[in-house]
Steps between C-alpha positions, in 0.01 A plus 500: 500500500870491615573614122266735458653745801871384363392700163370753709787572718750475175272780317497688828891515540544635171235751550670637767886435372358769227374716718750512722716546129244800458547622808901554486470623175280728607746620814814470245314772316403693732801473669660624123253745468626633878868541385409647176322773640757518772724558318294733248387719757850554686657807562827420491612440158378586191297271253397637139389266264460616140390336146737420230469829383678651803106633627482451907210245538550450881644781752501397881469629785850539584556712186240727570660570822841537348427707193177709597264330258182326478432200320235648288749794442736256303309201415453513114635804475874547541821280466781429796767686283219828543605521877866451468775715436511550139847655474571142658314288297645671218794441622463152631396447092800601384725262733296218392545627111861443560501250721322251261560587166160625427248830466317538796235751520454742802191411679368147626671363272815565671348350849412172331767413275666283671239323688329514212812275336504257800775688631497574887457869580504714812548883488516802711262781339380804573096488631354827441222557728109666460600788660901552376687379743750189371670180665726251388326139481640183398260335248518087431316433154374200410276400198148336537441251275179308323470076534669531134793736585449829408463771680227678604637716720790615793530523858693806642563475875702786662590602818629844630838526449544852719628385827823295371604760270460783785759223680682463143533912517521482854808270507653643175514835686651342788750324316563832332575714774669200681741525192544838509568504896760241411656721201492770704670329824801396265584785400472645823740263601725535199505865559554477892801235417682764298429774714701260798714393288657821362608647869611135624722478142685816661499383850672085427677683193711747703531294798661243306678741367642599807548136648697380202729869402814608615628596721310193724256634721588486875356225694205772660418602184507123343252422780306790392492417163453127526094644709445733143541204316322253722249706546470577146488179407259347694282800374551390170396129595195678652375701182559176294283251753224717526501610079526108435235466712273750374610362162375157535179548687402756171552218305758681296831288595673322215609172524772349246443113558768316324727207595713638778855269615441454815870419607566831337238711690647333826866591391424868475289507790758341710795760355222805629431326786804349658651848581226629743550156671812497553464880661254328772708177538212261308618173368340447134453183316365471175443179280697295252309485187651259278209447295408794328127609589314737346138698698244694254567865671606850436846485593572858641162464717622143591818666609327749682266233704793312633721803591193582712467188677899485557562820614238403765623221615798681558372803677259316743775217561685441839850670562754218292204344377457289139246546185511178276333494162367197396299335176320229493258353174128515598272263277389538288660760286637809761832567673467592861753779632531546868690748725591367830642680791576476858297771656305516729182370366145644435235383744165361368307819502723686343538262183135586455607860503778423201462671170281810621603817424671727747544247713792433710411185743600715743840599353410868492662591831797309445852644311453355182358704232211398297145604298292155563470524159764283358333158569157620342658632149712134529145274559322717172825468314493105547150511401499679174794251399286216552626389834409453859692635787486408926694444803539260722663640915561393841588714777876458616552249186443774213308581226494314075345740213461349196340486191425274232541598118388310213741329292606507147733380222793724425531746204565393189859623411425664133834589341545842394753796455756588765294806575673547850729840542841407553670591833715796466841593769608859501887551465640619767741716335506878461407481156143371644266576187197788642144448379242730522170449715235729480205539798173605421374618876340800614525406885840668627540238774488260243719684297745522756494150616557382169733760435699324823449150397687613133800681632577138663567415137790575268372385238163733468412869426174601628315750312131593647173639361206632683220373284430282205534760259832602583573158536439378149694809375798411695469135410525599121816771575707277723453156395518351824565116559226475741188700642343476842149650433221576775164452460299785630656808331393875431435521129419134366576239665783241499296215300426763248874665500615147479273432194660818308809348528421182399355576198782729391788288317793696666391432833297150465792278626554680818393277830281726682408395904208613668586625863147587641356513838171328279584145658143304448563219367259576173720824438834263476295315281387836296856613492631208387258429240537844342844457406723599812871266525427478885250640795697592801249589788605789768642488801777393295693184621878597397610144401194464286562843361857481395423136383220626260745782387739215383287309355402813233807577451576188362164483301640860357800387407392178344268695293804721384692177375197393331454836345884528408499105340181626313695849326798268457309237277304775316816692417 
């Protein structure tokens, strides 16, 4: 008996271990079954299935809603590449004819290719809808395949591509007119610089004029005439802070970042600097550098950075206080320069307030002149060179900016030709040889300053021209040794005026300097790049001037050795 119900129970438990089998089979494919026609019937994407022929077998729900169809308006009837774009599909054809080598046919042909191939492929096309209206749709194709391989058919599944190409055109046209805002805003700026720059030229160029002619200028006067030029000055400062400004928030600022000596940037910063602190009674210290450092920077902007922070440190110092410069390796591969001074210290609020624009920490009120725009063109600068800037204060104690640059190895020293022009003293005897300079200006307070700054010079005749054209006709009748040429002229203009001359043998070797009120630093660049000796931005500073002058003059008469070696040989 006991074995008889032990057979039993054994045939009972794999009764029911099948049935329970049969029973999750059954809920696996129903559950299946439920996905499938989830899936078929949503609205959401897209699913057209088609035979190997390219003939849509299977069109759901979701691509009725999409494309305006019915099922039984398709089924066995038409082919995906029927409701697409056909200038596309031609199109999208002929890529994939050169793209692999081989003739593709316009049609379906051209949608299953590559899936077709085993290749992966996902397209944007054109869906043109039941009643004529047209979306973009990005369509994933994938072959269907028998137990043996081939195929039987493909699965297109799309989804409406509208809404992230409205954002596409959306942002494009953003980008656009942020571009053209941008365009527009430089050259507003570039036009606004020369427009302040050609009255101030006249204003700084007269006044030192009058500060440095005879006879002397009496000590009322001298006071007078030191206000013009301070005045002037810090004017000019202003028009540069806010254009560099402007400059580097459009995103148009160049940066030259090259291996920059560091004990040399320091040496010429200290020669500009030392002066105004000595003026105010500041003790400076600067650093030995005995080992020879070099930070990846652009030199003149590198320059420019620590003049700011010095000339800080100086103004908002105590009466006979000290600025110390200091440098200091930070690991791992960065030199840290800081500017420390004895002044009176920033309190912890107003650190927060540092590098904002227009603002003064309070300074406004006080007798020291300023824009509170310095410090915020200094933190960008630092930033676009690939460094980091701060400061570190304590009321009564004083105040440390610094920043931190990386470092690099020093320029490789590449022999080459002595290409340098050679330093040339003028006699001082009567017999003092004249050369001819000729102005290209139509300004007449330009004119005249110039006209000023020449007659301090024995050894030049000025000649002047109104405009270009006149210009390049008295280039070719007078031969002058150098030209000063401005840029904005009646007529053509001095790029173009400077061109004619180039390209003319008679008057090719002659140095010609831009003097132009155009002071952006992508119109230096311009005028350099098209072919001009030197750029020489208005107001004028006189020791720059008269330096420039020298320096063509000795290019001229280089190039008139040269030339007379050259007839020599031939002859």
């Amino acid at each position: 008996m006991l074995k008889k119900k032990s057979r039993r129970t054994a045939e009972d438990i794999v009764k029911e271990t099948r049935e329970t089998t049969d029973v999750q089979r059954r809920i696996a494919l129903l559950k299946a079954g439920a996905l499938q026609n989830a899936i078929l019937t949503s609205a959401n994407f897209s699913i057209i299935a088609t035979d190997e022929k390219g003939i849509i077998q299977l069109f759901n729900v979701g691509a009725e809603r999409m494309l305006g169809y019915t099922a039984a308006e398709v089924v066995n009837r038409i082919s995906p590449s029927d409701i697409h774009d056909p200038h596309e599909v031609t199109a999208r054809a002929q890529a994939l004819t050169g793209e692999l080598g081989t003739v593709i046919a316009p049609g379906f042909e051209a949608l299953v290719y590559k899936a077709s191939r085993g290749m992966e492929d996902i397209y944007e096309l054109t869906y043109i809808c039941k009643d004529g209206s047209r979306f973009p749709a990005i369509i994933s194709i994938t072959p269907l395949r028998d137990d043996y391989g081939s195929i039987i058919g493909y699965l297109l599944i799309g989804t409406d591509n509208s809404v992230r190409k409205r954002v596409e055109v959306e942002l494009n046209l953003a980008m656009d007119a942020a571009e053209k805002a941008n365009r527009a805003k430089s050259d507003f700026l570039s036009s606004m610089s020369h427009e302040l720059r050609t009255p101030l030229n006249a204003i700084l160029g007269f006044a030192q004029l009058v500060d440095s002619g005879l006879p002397a200028p009496t000590p009322l006067q001298k006071r007078s005439v030191d206000q013009i030029m301070k005045a002037g000055w810090y004017l000019l400062e202003l028009i540069n802070e806010i254009l560099d400004l402007s400059l580097i928030e459009s995103g148009r600022l160049t940066l030259s970042r090259e291996p920059v000596s560091l004990m040399e940037v320091l040496l010429e910063c200290r020669a500009m600097i030392e002066p105004q602190a000595d003026k105010r009674g500041i003790r400076m210290s600067f650093p030995r550098i005995d080992i020879p450092y070099y930070v990846k920077a652009d030199r003149t902007r590198v320059k420019q950075v620590l003049i700011n922070l010095l000339f800080n440190a100086i103004k908002y110092n105590r009466p006979s206080g000290a600025v110390a410069v200091e440098c200091a390796l930070c690991p791992p591969h960065a030199m840290r320069i800081s500017v420390r001074d004895t002044g009176f210290g920033l309190t912890e609020e107003q650190r927060g307030q540092l590098f904002q624009p227009f603002n003064r920490l309070g300074k406004e009120a006080s007798t020291e002149e300023g824009t509170g725009i310095g410090l915020v063109v200094t933190k960008r600068l630092v930033e676009l060179m690939g460094g980091t800037i701060g400061a570190d204060s304590a009321v009564g104690v004083g105040s440390v900016f610094w920043m931190e640059l990386p470092l690099t190895e020093a320029p490789a020293l590449a022999e080459r030709e002595m290409d340098f022009l050679p330093e040339v003293e003028l006699p001082l005897s009567e017999d003092l040889p004249v050369h001819t300079l000729l102005y290209v200006e139509d300004n007449p307070a330009n004119l005249e300053l110039v006209e000023q700054l020449v007659a301090r010079r024995r050894d030049l005749r000025l000649i002047t021209a109104a405009d270009g054209i006149i210009g390049v006709e008295f280039a070719r009748t007078y031969m002058p040794k150098i030209i000063l040429m401005d840029i904005n002229l009646p007529g053509i203009s001095g790029i173009d005026a400077m061109k004619i001359l180039h390209a003319d043998p008679l008057t090719a070797h002659i140095p010609i300097i831009a003097l132009s009120a155009n002071a952006v630093p992508r119109d230096i660049a311009r005028g350099i790049e098209a072919g001009f000796f030197d750029y020489i931005t208005k107001p004028i500073k006189v020791d720059h001037f008269m330096a420039t002058l020298d320096a063509g003059l000795a290019f001229s008469q280089l190039a008139d050795r040269d030339a007379a070696t050259t007839t020599e040989c031939t002859e």
